[in-house]
N, CA, C and O atoms as a GROMACS GRO file, in nm:
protein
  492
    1UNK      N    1  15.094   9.588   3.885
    1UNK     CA    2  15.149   9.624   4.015
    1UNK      C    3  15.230   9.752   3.996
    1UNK      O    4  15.335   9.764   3.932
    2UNK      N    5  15.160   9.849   4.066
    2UNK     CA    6  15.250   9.951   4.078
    2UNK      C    7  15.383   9.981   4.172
    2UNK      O    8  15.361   9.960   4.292
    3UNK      N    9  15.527  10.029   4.136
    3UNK     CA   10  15.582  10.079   4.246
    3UNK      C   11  15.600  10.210   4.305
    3UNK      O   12  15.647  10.300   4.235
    4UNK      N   13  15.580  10.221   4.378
    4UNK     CA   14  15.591  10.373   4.456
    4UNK      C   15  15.708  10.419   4.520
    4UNK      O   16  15.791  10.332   4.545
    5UNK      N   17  15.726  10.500   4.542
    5UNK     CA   18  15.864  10.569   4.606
    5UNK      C   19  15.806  10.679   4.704
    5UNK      O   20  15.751  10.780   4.661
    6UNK      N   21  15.822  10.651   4.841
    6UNK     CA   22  15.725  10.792   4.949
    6UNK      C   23  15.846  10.772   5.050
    6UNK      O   24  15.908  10.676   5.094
    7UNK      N   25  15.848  10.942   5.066
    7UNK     CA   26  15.942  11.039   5.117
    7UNK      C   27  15.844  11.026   5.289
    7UNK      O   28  15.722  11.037   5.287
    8UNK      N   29  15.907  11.005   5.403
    8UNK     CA   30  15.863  10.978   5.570
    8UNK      C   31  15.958  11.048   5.598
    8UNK      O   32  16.069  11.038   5.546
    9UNK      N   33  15.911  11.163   5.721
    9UNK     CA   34  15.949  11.250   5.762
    9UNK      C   35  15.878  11.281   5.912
    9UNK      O   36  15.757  11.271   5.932
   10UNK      N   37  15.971  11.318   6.008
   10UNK     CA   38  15.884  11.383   6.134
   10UNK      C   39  15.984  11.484   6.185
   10UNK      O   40  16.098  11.466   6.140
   11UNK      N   41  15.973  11.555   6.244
   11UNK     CA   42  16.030  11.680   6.316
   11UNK      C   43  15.960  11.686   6.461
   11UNK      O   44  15.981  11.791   6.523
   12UNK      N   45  15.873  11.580   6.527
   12UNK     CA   46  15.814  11.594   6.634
   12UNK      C   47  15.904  11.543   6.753
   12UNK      O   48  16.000  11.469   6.731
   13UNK      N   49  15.863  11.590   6.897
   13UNK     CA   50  15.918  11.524   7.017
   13UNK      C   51  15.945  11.377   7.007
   13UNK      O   52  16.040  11.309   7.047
   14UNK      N   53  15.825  11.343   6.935
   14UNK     CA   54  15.804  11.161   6.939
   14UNK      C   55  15.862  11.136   6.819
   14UNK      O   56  15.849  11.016   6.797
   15UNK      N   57  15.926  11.193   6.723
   15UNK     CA   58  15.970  11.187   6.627
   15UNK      C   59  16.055  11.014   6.634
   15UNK      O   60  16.110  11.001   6.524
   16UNK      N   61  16.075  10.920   6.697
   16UNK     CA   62  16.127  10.824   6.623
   16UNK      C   63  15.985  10.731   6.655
   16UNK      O   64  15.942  10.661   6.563
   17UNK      N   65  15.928  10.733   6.762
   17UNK     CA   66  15.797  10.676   6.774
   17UNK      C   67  15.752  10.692   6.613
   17UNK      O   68  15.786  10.608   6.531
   18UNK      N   69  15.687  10.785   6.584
   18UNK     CA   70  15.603  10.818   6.450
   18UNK      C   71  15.709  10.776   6.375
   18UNK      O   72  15.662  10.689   6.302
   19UNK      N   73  15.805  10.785   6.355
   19UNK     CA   74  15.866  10.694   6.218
   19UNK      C   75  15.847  10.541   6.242
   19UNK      O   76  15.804  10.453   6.167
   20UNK      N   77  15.869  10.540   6.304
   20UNK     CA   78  15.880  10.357   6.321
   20UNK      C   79  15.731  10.302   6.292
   20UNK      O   80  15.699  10.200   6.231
   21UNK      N   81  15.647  10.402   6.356
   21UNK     CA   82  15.470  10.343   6.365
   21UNK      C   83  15.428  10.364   6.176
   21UNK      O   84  15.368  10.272   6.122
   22UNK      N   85  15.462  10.481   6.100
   22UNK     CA   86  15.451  10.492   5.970
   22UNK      C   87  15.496  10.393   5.898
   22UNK      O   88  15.436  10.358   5.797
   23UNK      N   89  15.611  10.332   5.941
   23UNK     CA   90  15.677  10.224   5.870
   23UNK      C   91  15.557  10.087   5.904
   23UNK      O   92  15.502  10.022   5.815
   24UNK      N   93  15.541  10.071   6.031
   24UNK     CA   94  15.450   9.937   6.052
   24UNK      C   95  15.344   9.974   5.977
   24UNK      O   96  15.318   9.885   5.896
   25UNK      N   97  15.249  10.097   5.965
   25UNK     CA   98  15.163  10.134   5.924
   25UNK      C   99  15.172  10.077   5.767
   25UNK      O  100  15.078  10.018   5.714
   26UNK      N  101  15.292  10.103   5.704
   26UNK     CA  102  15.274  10.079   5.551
   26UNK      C  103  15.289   9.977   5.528
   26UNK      O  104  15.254   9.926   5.422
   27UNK      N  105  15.363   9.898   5.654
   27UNK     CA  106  15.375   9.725   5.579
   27UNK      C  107  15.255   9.660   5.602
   27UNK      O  108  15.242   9.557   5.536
   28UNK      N  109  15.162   9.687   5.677
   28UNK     CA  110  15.001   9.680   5.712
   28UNK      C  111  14.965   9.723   5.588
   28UNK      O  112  14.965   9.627   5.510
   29UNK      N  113  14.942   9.800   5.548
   29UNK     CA  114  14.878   9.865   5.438
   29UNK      C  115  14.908   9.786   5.305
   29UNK      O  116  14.817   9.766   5.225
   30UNK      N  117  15.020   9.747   5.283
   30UNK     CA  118  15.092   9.756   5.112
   30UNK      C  119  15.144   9.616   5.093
   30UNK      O  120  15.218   9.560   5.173
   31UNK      N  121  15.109   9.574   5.003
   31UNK     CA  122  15.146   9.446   4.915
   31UNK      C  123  15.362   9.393   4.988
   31UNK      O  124  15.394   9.296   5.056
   32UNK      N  125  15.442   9.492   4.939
   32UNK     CA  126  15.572   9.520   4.924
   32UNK      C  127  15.630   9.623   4.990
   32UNK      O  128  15.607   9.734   4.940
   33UNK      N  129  15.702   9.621   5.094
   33UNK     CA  130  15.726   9.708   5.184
   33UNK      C  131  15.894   9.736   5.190
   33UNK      O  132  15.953   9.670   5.276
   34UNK      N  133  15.958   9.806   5.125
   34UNK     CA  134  16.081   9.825   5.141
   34UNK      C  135  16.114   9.939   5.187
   34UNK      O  136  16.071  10.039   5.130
   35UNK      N  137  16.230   9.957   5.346
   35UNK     CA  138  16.243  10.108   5.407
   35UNK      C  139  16.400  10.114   5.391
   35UNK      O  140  16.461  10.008   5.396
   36UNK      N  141  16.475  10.245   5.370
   36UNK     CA  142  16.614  10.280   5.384
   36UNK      C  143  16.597  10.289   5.546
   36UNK      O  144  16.490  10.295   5.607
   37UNK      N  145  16.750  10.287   5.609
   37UNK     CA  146  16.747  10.367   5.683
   37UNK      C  147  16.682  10.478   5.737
   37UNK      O  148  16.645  10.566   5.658
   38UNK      N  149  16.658  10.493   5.886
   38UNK     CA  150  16.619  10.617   5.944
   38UNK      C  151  16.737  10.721   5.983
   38UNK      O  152  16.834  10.684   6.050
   39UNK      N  153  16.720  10.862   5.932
   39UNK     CA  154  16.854  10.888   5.919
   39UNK      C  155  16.798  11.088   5.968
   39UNK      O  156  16.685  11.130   5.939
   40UNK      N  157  16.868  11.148   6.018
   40UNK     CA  158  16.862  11.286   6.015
   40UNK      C  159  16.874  11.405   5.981
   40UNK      O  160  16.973  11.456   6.034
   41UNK      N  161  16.802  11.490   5.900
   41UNK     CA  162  16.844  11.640   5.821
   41UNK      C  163  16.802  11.728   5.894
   41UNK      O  164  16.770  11.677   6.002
   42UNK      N  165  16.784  11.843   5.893
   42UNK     CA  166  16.790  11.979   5.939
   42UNK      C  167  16.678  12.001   5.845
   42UNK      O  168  16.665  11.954   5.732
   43UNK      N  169  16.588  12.089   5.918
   43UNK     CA  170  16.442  12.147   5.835
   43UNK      C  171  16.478  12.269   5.729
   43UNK      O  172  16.550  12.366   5.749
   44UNK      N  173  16.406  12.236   5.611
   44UNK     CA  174  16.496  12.289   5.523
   44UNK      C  175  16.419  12.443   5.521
   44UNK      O  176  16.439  12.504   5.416
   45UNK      N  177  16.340  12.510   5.616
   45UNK     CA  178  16.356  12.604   5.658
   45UNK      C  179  16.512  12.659   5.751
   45UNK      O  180  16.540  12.779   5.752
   46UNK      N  181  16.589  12.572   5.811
   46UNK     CA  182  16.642  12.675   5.848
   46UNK      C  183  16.668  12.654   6.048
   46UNK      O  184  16.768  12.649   6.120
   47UNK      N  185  16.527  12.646   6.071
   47UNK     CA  186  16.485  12.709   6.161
   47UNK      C  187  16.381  12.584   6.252
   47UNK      O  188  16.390  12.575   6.375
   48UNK      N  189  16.290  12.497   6.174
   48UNK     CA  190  16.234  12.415   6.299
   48UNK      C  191  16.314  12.321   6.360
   48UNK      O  192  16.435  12.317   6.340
   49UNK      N  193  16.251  12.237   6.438
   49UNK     CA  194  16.357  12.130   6.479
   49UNK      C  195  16.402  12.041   6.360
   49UNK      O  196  16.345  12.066   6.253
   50UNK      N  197  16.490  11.946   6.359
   50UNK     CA  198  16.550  11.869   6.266
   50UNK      C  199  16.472  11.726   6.244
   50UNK      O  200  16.416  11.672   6.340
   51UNK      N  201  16.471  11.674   6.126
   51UNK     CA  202  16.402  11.541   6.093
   51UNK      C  203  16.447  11.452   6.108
   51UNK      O  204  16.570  11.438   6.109
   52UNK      N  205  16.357  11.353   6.125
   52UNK     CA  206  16.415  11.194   6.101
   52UNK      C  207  16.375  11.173   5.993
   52UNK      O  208  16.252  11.161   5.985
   53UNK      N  209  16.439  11.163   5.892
   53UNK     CA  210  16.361  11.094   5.753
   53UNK      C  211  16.408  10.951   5.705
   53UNK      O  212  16.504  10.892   5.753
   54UNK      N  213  16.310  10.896   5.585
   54UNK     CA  214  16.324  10.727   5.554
   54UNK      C  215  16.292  10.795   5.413
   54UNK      O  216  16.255  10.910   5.387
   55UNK      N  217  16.328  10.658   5.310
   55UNK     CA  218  16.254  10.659   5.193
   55UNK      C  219  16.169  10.535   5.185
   55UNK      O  220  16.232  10.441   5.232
   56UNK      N  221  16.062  10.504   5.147
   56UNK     CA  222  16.016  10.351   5.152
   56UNK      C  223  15.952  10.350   4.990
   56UNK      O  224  15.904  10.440   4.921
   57UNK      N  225  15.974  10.210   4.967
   57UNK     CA  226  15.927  10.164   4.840
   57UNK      C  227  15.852  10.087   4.842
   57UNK      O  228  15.903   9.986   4.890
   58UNK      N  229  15.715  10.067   4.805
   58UNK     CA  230  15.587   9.983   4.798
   58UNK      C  231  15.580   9.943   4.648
   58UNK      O  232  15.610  10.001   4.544
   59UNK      N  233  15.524   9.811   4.681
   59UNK     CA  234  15.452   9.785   4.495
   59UNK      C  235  15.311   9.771   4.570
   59UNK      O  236  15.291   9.740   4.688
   60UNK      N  237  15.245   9.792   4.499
   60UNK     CA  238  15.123   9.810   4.524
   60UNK      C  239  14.962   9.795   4.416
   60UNK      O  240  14.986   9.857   4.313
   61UNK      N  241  14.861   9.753   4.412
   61UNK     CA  242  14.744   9.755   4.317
   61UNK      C  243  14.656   9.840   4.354
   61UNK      O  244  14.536   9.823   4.331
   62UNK      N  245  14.698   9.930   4.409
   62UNK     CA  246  14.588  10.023   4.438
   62UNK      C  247  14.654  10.151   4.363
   62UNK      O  248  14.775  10.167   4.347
   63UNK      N  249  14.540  10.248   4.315
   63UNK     CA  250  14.552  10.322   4.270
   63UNK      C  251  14.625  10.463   4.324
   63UNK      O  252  14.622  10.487   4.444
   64UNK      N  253  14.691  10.556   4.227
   64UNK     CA  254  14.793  10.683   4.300
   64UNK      C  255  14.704  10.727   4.399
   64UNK      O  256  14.750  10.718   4.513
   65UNK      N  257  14.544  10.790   4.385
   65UNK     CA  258  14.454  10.795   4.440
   65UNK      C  259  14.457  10.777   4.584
   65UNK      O  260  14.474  10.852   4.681
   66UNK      N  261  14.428  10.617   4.562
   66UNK     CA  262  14.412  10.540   4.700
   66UNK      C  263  14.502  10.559   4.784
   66UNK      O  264  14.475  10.589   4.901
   67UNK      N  265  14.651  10.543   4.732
   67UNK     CA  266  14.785  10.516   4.837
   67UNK      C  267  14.767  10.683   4.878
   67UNK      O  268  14.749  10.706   4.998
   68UNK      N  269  14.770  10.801   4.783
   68UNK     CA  270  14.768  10.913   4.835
   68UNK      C  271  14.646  10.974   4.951
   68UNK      O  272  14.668  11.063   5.033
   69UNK      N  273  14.514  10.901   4.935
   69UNK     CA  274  14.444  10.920   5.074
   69UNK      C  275  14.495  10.818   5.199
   69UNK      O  276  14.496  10.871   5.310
   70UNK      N  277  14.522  10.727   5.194
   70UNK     CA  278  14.536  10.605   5.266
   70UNK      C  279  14.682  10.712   5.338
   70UNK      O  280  14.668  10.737   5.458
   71UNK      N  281  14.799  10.765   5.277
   71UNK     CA  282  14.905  10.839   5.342
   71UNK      C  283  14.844  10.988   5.441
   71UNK      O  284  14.893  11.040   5.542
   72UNK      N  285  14.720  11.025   5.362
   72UNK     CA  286  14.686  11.147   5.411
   72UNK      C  287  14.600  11.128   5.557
   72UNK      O  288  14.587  11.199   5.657
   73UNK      N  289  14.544  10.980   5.511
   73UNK     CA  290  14.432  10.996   5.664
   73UNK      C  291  14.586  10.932   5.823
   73UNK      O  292  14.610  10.974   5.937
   74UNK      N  293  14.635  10.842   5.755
   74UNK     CA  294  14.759  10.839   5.889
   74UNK      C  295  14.797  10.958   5.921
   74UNK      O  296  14.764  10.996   6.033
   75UNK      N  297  14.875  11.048   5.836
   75UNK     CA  298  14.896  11.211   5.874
   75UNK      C  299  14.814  11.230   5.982
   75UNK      O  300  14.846  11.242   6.100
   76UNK      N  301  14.716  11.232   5.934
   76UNK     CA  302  14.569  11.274   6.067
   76UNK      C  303  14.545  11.189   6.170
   76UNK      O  304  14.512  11.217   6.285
   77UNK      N  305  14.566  11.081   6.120
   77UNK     CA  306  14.533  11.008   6.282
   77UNK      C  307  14.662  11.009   6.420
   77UNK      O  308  14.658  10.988   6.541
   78UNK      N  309  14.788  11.054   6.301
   78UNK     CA  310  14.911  11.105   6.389
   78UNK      C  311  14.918  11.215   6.451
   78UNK      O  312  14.996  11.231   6.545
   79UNK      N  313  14.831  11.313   6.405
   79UNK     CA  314  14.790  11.439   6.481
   79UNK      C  315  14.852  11.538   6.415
   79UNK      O  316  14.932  11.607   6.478
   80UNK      N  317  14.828  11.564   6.278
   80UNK     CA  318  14.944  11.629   6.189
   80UNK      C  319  14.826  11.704   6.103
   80UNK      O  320  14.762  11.654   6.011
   81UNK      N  321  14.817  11.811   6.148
   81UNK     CA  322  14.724  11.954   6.144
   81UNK      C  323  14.796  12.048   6.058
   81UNK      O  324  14.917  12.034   6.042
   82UNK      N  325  14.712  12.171   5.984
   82UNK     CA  326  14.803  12.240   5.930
   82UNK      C  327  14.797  12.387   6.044
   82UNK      O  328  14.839  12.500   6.023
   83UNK      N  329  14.758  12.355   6.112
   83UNK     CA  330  14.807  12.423   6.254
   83UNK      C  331  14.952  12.365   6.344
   83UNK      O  332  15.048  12.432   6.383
   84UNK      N  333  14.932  12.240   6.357
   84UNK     CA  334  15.089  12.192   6.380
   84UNK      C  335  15.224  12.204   6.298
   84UNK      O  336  15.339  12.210   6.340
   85UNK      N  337  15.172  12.205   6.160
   85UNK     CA  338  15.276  12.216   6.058
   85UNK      C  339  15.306  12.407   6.072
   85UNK      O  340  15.420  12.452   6.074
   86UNK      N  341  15.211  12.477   6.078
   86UNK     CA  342  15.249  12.654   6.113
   86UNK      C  343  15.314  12.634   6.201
   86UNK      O  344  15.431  12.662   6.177
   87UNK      N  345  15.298  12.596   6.299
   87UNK     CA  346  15.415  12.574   6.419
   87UNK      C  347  15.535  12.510   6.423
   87UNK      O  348  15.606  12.517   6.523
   88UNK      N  349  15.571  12.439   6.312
   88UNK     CA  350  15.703  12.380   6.297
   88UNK      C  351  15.715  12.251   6.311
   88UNK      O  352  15.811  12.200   6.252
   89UNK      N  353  15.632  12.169   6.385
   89UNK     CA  354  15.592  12.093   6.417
   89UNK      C  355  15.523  11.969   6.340
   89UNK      O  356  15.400  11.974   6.335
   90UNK      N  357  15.590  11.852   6.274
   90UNK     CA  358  15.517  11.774   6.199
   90UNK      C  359  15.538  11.631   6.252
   90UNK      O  360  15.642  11.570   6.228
   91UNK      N  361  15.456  11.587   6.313
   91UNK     CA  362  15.403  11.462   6.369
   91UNK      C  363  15.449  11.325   6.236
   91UNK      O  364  15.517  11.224   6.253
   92UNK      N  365  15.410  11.355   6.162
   92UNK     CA  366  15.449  11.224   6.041
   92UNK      C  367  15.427  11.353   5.917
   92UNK      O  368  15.354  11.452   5.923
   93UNK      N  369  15.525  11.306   5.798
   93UNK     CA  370  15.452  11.354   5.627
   93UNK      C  371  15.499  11.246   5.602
   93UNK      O  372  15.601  11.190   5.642
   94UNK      N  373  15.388  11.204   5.508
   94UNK     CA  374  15.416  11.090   5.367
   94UNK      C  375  15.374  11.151   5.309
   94UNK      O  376  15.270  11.214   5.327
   95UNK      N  377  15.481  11.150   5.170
   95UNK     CA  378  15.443  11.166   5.045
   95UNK      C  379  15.475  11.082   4.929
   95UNK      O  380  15.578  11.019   4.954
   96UNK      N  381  15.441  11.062   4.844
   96UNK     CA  382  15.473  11.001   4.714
   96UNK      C  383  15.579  11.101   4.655
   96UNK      O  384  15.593  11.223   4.667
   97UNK      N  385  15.633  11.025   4.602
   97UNK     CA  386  15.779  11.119   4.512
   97UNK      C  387  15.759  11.078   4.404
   97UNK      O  388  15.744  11.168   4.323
   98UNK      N  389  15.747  10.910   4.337
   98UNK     CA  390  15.798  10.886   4.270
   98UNK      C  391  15.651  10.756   4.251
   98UNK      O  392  15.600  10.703   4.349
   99UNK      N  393  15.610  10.728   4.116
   99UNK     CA  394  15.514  10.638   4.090
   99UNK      C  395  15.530  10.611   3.937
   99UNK      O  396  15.520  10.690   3.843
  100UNK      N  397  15.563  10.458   3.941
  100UNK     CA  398  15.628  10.417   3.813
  100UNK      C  399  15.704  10.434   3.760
  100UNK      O  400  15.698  10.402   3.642
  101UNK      N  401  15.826  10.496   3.812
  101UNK     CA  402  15.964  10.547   3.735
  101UNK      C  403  15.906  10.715   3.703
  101UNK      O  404  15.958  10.768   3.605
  102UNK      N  405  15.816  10.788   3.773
  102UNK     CA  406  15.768  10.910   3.740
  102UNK      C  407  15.739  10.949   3.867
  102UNK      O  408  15.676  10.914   3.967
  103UNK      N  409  15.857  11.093   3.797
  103UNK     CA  410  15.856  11.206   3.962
  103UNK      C  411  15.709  11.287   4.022
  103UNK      O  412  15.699  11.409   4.015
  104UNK      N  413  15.640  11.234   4.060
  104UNK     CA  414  15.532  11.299   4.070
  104UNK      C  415  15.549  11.467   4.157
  104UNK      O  416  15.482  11.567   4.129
  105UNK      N  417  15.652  11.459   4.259
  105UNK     CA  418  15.694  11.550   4.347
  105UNK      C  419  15.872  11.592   4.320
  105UNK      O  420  15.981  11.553   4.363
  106UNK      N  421  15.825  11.685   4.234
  106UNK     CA  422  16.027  11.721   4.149
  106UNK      C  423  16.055  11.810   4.254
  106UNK      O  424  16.166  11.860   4.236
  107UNK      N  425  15.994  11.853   4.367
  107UNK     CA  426  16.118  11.937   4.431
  107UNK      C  427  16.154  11.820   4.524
  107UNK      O  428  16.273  11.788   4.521
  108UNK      N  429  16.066  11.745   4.615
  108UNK     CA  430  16.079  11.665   4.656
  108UNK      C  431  16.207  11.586   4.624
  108UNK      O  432  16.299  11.581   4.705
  109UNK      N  433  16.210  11.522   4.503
  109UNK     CA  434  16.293  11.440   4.461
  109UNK      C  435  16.474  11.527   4.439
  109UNK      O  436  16.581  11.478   4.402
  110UNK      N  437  16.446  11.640   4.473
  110UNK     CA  438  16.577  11.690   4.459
  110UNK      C  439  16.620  11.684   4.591
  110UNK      O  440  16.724  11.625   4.617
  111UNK      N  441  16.550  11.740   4.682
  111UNK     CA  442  16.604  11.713   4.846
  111UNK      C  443  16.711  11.647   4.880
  111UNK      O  444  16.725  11.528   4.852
  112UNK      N  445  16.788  11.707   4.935
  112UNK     CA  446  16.870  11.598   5.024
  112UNK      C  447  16.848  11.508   5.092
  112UNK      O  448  16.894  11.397   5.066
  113UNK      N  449  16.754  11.534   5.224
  113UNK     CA  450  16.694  11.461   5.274
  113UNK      C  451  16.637  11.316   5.200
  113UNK      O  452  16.654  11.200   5.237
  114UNK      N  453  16.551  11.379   5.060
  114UNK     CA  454  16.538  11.260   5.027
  114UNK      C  455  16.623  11.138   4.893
  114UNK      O  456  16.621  11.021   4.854
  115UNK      N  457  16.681  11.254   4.872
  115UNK     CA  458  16.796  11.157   4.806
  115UNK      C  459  16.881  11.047   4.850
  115UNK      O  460  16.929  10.947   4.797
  116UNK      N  461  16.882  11.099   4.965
  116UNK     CA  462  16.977  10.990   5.070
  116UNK      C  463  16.953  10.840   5.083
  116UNK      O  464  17.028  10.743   5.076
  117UNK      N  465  16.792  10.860   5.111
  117UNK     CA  466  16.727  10.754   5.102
  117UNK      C  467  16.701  10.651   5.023
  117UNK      O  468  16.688  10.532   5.051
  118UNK      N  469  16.692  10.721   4.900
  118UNK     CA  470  16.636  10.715   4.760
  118UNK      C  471  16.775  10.615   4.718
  118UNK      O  472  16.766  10.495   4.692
  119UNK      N  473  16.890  10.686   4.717
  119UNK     CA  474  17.004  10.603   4.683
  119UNK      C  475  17.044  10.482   4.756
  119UNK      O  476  17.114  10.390   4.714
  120UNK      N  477  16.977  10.499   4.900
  120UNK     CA  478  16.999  10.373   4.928
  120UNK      C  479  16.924  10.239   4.919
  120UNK      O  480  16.967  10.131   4.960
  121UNK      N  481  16.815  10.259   4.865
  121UNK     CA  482  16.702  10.169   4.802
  121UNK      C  483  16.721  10.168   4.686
  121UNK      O  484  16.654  10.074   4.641
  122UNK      N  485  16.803  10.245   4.563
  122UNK     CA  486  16.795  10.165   4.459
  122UNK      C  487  16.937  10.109   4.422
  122UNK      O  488  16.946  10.056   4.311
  123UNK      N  489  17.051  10.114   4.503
  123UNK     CA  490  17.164  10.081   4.479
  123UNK      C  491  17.168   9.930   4.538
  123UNK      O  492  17.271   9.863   4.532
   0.00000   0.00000   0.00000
């Protein structure tokens, strides 16, 4: 059983809709479903609108592989284009940060945004 560590993020109008639906989405999906708080940062451009971000922790038997398409096709079915993302605009991101006690995503894991999270799921 693997555990995972994935960084949820939106910056959209519907932005708490799409968090909340990502979250049902993964407890559908995943063996072990653990979420921090939904909580808010500033786009670390600067400049788009501001996020709602989560950290969630899955254990899981499916492979880095799998969980990493299985995160990529929701992206898409949320409407999360890399035409929407040029625009500032991000409907849902999941990413993996962290798989097996290994940072797969090191800038990621430095974030504020997602540290926040991060500390509050393993404390």
């Amino acid at each position: 059983m693997s555990r995972v560590i994935i960084s949820i993020g939106s910056n959209s109008q519907d932005r708490h809709f799409q968090m909340n639906e990502a979250i049902l989405h993964l407890k559908s999906k995943f063996e072990t479903v653990t979420v921090s708080n939904i909580y808010e940062s500033e786009a670390l451009n600067g400049k788009d609108a501001p996020y709602l971000n989560a950290v969630a922790m899955i254990q899981t038997e499916h492979t880095i592989e799998d969980v990493a398409k299985s995160l990529k096709e929701w992206e898409k079915q949320c409407g999360r284009t890399p035409k929407s993302k040029l625009k500032g605009s991000v409907p849902i991101d999941l990413d993996i940060v962290v798989w097996n006690d290994e940072i797969v995503r090191q800038a990621d894991f430095s974030y504020p945004f997602f540290i926040r999270g991060y500390k509050e799921l393993i404390s």
